[in-house]
N, C-alpha and C positions, 0 to 999 in steps of 0.2 A: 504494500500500500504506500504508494508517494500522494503528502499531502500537495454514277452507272456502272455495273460492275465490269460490263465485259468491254470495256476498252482500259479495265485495270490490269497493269503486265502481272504475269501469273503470279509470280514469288509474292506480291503485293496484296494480292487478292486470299493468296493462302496463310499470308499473315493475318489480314483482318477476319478472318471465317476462324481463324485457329484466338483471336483475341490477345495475338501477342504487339499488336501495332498500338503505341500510347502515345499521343498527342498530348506536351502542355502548352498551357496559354497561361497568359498573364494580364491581369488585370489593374490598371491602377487610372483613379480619378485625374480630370483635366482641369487641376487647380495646385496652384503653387503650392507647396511644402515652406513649411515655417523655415526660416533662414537660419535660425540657431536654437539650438545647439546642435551641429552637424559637422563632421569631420571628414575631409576626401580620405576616401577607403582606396588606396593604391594607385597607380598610375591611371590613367584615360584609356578607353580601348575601343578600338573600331568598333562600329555601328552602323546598318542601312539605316535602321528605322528606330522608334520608339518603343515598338514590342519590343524589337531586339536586343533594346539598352535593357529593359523592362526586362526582359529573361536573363542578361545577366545580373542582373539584379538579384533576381528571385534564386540563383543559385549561389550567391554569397549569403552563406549566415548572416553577417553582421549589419548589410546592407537594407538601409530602411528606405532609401530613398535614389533617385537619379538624374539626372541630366543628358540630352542630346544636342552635341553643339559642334555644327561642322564635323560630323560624321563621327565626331567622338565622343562617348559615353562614358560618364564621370560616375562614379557609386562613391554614398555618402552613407555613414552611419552615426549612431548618437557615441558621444563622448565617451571613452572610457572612463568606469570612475577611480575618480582619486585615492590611491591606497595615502594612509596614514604612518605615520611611525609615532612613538612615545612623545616626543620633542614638537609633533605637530606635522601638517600635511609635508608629503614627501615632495618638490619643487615647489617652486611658485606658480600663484593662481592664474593661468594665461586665458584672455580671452579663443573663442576657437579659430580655426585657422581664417581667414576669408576666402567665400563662394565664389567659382569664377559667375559672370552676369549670365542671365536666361533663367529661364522656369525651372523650378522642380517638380518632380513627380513624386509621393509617393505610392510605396507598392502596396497595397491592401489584400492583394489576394494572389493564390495561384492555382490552377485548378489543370484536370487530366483530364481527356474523355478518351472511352478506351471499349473494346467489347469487351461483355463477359456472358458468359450462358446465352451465348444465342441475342443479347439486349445490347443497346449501345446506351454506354453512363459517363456523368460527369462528376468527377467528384473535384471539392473548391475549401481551402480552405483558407476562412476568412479571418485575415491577418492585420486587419487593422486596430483589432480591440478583444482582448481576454476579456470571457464571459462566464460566470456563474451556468451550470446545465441547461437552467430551463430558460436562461436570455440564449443559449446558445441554440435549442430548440425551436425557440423563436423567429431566430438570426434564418434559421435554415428553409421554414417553415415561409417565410414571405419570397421568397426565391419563385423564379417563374422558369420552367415549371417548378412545383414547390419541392423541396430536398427537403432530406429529417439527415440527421446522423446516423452514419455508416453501420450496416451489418453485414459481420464477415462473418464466407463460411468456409474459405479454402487461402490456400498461401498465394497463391494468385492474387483474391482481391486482398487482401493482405499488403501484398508488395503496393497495386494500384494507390490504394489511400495511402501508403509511406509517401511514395512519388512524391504527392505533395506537400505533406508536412516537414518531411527532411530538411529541404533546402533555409526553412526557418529558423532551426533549431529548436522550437516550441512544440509543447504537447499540446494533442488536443482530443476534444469529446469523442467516445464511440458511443450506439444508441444499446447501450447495455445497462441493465440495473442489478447493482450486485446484491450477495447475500452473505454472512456466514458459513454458511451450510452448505454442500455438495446439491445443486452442480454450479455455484458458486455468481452463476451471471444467469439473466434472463433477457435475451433480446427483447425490442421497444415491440417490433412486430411479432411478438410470441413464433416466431420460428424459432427450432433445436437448436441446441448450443452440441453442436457437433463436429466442431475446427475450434482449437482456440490456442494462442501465441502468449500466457503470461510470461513476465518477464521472470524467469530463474536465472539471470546471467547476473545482474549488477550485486546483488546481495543473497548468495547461494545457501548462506544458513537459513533465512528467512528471506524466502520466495514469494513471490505471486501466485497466486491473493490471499489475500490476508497477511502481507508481510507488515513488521509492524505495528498494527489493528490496534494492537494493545494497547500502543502510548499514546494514542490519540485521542482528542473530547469532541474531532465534530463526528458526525455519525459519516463511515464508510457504506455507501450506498450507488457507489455508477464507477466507471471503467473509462481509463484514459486510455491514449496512445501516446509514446514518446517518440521521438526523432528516428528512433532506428525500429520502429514499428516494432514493439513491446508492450503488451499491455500487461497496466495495474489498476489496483482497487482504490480509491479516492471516494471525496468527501463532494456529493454533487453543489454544496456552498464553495467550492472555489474556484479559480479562472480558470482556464482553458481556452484555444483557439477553436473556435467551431468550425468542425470538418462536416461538409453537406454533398450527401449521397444526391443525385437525379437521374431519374430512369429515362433517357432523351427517347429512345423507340425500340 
């Protein structure tokens, strides 16, 4: 517990029939980013377009935000913070670095559409605001068409919702409600809990679920996912990125 097909060339066509073809996309609002506190995150790097800034974006961890200026694409993240020492902050206080001029972007979301079982889905996880469960239900729930959080039942869509949450480094909601008790999760949509990926890697004395359990006072009752698609038992009162399943056709 952490608190047309047939002008598609064949090999193409047998990817997407087999559901191994993953499509991301990236999404992010067409309104400036606050100016500070923002740090250039590494050198400039080629860009056609905005998506394309916008996707390397979405695969740097750190990176909250971007710029496309004369073909080059600048990623920005928030400030590192100030480690301390006994004596007082470790350097002096420096304003942050200055933004070259033009708009920024930032990234709010990244999302994968992909087959599975015969269906083509989208899954999106929205990265602009950690949500308590049921704003994240919410969050997912006004989507058109409407999305809930993710129910996995094989390492396939397993991997699909990693896709997106990885590149963040942030956990976020699955539509699971936990239990004490064996079989420990019950999916939102009461289908079998018959695939499941808890995390037994990070803390092998006391594994998922119910790793933990014991030291905690808010009540363990819903199932996250971490960065390397792991899931644990959680408190559904704390944040999360909300991850939003959609069933496109």
């Amino acid at each position: 517990m952490r608190v047309s097909s047939a002008a598609l060339p064949a090999a193409l066509l047998v990817a997407l029939l087999s559901g191994g073809l993953c499509q991301r996309s990236y999404v992010y609002p067409r309104r400036e980013a606050p100016k500070a506190p923002l740090e250039p995150l590494g050198a400039p790097l080629p860009a056609p377009s905005l998506t394309g800034c916008a996707s390397r974006c979405g695969v740097q961890p750190r990176c909250a935000a971007f710029q496309l200026s004369g073909g080059l694409c600048r990623l920005f993240a928030p400030p590192a913070p100030t480690e301390e020492e006994p004596g007082g902050p470790l350097g002096p206080d420096l304003p942050p670095a200055p933004l070259p001029a033009g708009p920024l972007h930032l990234l709010t979301s990244t999302s994968a559409t992909y087959l599975y079982s015969g269906r083509r889905w989208r899954t999106t996880a929205l990265l602009e605001r950690a949500l308590p469960r049921s704003a994240a239900v919410a969050a997912c729930n006004s989507l058109r068409p409407t999305g809930h959080l993710p129910v996995i039942h094989s390492a396939e869509k397993n991997a699909h919702v990693r896709s997106v949450l990885t590149p963040s480094g942030r956990d976020g909601w699955l539509g699971m409600a936990t239990a004490d008790l064996p079989p420990y999760g019950f999916w939102d949509d009461h289908s079998p809990l018959d695939w499941t990926n808890w995390d037994g890697v990070t803390s092998p004395e006391s594994p998922e679920p119910n790793g933990y359990a014991m030291n905690d006072t808010l009540p363990v009752d819903a199932a996250a996912m971490d960065p390397a698609g792991l899931w644990y038992d959680t408190s559904s009162r704390l944040e999360n990125v909300p991850l939003c399943d959609q069933q496109l056709g």
